[in-house]
C-alpha positions as CSV (number, residue, x, y, z in Angstrom):
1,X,45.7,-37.4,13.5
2,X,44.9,-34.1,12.7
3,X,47.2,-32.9,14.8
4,X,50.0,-34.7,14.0
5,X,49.5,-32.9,10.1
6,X,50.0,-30.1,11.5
7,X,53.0,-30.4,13.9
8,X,54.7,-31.9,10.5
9,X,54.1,-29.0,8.7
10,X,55.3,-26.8,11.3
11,X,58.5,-29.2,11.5
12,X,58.9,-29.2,7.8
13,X,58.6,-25.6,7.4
14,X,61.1,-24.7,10.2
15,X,63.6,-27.0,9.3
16,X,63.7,-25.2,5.1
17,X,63.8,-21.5,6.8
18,X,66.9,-22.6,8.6
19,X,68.8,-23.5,5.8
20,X,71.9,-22.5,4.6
21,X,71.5,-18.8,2.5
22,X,73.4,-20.9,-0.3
23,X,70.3,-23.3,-1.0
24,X,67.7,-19.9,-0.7
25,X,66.7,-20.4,-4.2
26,X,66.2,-24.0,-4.3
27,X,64.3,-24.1,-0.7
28,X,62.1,-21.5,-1.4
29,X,60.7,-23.7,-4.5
30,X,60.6,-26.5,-2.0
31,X,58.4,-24.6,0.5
32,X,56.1,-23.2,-2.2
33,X,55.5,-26.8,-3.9
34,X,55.2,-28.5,-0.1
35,X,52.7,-25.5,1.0
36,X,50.6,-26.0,-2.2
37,X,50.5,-29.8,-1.9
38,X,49.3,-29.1,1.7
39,X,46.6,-26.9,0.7
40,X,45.1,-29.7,-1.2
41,X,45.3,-32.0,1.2
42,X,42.3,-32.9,2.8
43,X,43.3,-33.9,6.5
44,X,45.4,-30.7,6.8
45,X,42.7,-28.4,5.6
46,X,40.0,-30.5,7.7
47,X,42.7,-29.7,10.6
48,X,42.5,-25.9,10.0
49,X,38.8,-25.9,9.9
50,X,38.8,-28.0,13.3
51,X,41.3,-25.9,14.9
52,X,39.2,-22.6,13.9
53,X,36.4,-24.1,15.7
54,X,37.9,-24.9,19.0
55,X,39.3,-21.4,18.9
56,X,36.2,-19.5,18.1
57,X,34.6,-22.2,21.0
58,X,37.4,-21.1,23.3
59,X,39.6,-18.3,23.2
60,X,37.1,-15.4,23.5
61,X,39.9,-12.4,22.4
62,X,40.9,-14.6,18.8
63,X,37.0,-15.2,18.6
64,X,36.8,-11.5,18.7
65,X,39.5,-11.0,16.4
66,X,38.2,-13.0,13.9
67,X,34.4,-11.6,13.6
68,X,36.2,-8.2,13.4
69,X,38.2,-9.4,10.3
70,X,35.1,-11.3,8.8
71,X,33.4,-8.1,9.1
72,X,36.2,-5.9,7.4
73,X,36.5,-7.9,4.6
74,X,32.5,-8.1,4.0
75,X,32.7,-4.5,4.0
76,X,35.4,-4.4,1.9
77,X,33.6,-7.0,-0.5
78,X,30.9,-4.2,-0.5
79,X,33.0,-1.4,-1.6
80,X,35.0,-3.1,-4.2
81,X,33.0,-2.8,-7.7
82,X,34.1,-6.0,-9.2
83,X,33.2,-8.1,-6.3
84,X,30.1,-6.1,-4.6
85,X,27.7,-7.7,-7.2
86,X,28.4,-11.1,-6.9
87,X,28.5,-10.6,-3.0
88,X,25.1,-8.8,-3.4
89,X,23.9,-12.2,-5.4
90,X,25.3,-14.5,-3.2
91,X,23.1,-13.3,-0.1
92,X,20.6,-13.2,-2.6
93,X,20.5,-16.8,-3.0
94,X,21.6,-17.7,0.5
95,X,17.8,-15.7,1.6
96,X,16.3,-18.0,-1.4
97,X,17.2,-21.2,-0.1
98,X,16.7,-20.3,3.4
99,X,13.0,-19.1,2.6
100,X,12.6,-22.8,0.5
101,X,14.1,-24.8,3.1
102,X,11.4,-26.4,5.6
103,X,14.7,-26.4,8.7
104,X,15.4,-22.8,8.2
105,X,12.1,-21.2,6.7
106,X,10.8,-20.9,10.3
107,X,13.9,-19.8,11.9
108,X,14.3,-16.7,9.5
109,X,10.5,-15.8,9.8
110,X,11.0,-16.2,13.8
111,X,14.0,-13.8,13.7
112,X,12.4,-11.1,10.7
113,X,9.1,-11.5,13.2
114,X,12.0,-10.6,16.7
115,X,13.2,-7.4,14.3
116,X,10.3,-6.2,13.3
117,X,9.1,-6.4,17.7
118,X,12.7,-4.4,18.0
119,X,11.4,-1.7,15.5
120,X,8.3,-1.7,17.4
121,X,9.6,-1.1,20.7
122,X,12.2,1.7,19.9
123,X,9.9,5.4,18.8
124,X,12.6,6.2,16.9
125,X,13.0,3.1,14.5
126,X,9.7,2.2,14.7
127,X,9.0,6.0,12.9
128,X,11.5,5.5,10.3
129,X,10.3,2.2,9.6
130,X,6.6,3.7,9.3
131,X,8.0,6.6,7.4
132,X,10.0,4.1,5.0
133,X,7.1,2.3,4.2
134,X,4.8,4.8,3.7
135,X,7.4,6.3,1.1
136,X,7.6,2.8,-0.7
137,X,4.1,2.6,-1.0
138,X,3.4,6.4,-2.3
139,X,6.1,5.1,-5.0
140,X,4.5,1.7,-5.6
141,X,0.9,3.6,-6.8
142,X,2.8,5.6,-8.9
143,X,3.8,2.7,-10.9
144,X,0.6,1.6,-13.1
145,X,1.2,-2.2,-12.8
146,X,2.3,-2.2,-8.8
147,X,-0.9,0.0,-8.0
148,X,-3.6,-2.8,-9.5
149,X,-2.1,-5.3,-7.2
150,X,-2.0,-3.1,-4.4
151,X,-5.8,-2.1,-5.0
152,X,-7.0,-5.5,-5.7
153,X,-5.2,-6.5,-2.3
154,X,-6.9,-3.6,-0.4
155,X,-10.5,-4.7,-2.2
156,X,-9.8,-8.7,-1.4
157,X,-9.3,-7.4,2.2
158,X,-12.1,-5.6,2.3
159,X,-14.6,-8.3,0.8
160,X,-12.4,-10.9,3.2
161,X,-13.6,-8.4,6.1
162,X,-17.1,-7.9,5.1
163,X,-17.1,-11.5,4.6
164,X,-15.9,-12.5,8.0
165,X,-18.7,-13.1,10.5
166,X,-16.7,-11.7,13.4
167,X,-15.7,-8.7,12.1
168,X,-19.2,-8.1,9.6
169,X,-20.9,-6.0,12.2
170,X,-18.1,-3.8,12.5
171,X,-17.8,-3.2,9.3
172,X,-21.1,-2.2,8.7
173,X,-21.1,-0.4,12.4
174,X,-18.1,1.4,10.5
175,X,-20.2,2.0,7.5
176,X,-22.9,3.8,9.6
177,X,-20.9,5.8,11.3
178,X,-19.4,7.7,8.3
179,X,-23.0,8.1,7.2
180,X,-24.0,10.0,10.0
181,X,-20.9,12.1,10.3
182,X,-21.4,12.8,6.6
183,X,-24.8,13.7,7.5
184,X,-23.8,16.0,10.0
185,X,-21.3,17.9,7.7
186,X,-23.2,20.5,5.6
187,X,-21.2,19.9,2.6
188,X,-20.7,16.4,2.7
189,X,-24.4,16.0,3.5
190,X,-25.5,17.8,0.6
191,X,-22.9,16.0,-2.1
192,X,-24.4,12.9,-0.6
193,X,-28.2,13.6,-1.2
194,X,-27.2,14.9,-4.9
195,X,-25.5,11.5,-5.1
196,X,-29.1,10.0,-3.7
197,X,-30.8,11.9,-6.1
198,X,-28.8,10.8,-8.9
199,X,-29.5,7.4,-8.1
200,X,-33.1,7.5,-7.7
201,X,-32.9,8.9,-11.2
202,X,-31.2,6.3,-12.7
203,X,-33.4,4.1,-11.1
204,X,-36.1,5.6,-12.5
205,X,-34.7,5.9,-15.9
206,X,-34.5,2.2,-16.4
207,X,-37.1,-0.2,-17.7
208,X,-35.8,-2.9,-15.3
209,X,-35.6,-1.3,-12.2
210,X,-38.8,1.7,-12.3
211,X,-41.4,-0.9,-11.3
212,X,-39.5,-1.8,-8.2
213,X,-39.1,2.0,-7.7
214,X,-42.8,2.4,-8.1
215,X,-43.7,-0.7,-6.1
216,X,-41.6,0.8,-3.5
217,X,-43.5,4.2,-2.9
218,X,-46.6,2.4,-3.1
219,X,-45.7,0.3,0.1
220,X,-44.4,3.1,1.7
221,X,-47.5,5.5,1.4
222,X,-49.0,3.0,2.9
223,X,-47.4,3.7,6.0
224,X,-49.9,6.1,7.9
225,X,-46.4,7.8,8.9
226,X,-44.8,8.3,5.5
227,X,-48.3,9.2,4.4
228,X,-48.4,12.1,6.7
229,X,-44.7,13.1,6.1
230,X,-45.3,13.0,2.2
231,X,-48.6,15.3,3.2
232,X,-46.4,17.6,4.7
233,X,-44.1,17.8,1.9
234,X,-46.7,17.5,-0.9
235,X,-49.2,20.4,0.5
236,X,-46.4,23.5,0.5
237,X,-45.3,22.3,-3.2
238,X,-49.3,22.3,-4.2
239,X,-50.0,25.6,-2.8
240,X,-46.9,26.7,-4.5
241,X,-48.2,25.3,-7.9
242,X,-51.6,26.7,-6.7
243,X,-50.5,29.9,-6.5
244,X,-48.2,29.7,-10.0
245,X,-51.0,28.9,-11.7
246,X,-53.3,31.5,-10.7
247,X,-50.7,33.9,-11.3
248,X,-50.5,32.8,-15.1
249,X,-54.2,32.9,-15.4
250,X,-54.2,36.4,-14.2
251,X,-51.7,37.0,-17.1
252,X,-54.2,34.9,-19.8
253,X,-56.6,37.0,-18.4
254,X,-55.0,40.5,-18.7
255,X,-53.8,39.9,-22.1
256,X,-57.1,38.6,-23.4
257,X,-58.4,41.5,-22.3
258,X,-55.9,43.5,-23.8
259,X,-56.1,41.8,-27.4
260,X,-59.6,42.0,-27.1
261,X,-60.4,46.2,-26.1
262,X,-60.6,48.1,-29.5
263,X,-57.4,50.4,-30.0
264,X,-58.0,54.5,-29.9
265,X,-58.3,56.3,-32.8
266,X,-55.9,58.6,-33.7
267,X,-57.3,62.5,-33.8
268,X,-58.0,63.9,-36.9
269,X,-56.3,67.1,-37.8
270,X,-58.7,70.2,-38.6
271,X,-59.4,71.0,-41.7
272,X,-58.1,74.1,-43.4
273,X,-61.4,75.5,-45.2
274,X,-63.0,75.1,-42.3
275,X,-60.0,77.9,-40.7
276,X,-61.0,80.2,-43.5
């Protein structure tokens, strides 16, 4: 049937380009109102469509030709100001609906998932890829309201780590480690026993949390081996005081002594009839 429409139209069309030149006027009207009654006929166009898809199914070279032209006028679409929006927008929404639709949802994620392995595989793309990302993300913290979501995320993934029981241990196995290296750097170790320190004041400074402090120490003297290392570290500081305060009672001392002895007297001057 289809067919048929289209070997009419053919006919139709050759028999009005050979008329007479007399009857050009009136036969191009003719072709122009017959072409545009064609185009809205549905059979014919349902014939182009058809015929399109047994030549892109079989005739490799037009199949060829085509793509190229499809892919000529996209990039033309691109480059023309009053249409590149409305191209941009219709991909747009064509990505929406595939993302909403349960029949293609998995089919793009399969194919995002078989470009992003592609990346992967090649050094060079997989470097700019990094490198892109990287750049986005510097840019995203620099924007206040992108850099709380991007911290939260990070913190939910941490909890959501520490949280996992497969992957607790290495976390705190993790955590361990960077204490010990820290302790083996000689200025990391000594920013992280003022932070100590600062703690165990704070600790101490409040009402709720000194008795546990104190409770604390008190179990651990009890240890016969924190008993003898807090010897070791409480003897030097007493002999120190030891020796402070002897050296400030040698200082009463010498200046009681001082206030105490009576002051010479000056010498009296000779007297003059004594001269004489």
């Amino acid at each position: 049937m289809n067919k048929r429409y289209l070997i009419s139209f053919l006919a139709i069309l050759l028999t009005l380009s050979a008329c007479s030149p007399q009857n050009n006027g009136a036969t191009e009207k003719q072709m122009k109102k017959l072409t545009r009654n064609i185009a809205f006929e549905p059979s014919i166009q349902n014939a182009f469509v058809e015929g399109r898809k047994e030549t892109m199914e079989h005739n490799s070279t037009t199949r060829k030709k085509m793509l190229e032209q499809n892919l000529r006028e996209q990039r033309e679409m691109m480059q023309d100001s009053g249409v590149a929006t409305q191209f941009l927008h219709l991909n747009a929404d064509i990505m929406d609906r595939t993302l909403h639709s349960s029949e293609t949802k998995k089919r793009l994620l399969d194919t995002n998932l078989e470009i992003m392995k592609g990346l992967s595989a090649d050094p060079e793309k997989r470097n700019q890829l990094l490198i892109t990302l990287k750049q986005a993300r510097e840019k995203a913290l620099r924007e206040k309201r992108m850099r709380h979501l991007l911290l939260k995320h990070g913190l939910d993934e941490h909890y959501l780590t520490l949280n996992t029981p497969e992957l607790t241990p290495g976390v705190l196995a993790y955590n361990m480690d960077v204490l010990e290296k820290t302790l083996k750097n000689p200025g990391q170790k000594k920013r992280l026993m003022k932070s100590q320190l600062q703690t165990m004041k704070a600790i101490a400074e409040d009402p709720e949390l000194r008795p546990e402090l104190i409770a604390l120490l008190i179990q651990l003297m009890k240890d016969p081996a924190m008993k003898k290392e807090m010897e070791k570290m409480i003897k030097p500081m007493m002999k120190k005081m030891e020796q402070q305060m002897k050296a400030r009672m040698m200082q009463m001392i010498k200046s009681s002594q001082q206030q105490q002895s009576p002051s010479p007297k000056p010498a009296t001057p000779p007297d003059s009839s004594d001269q004489e």
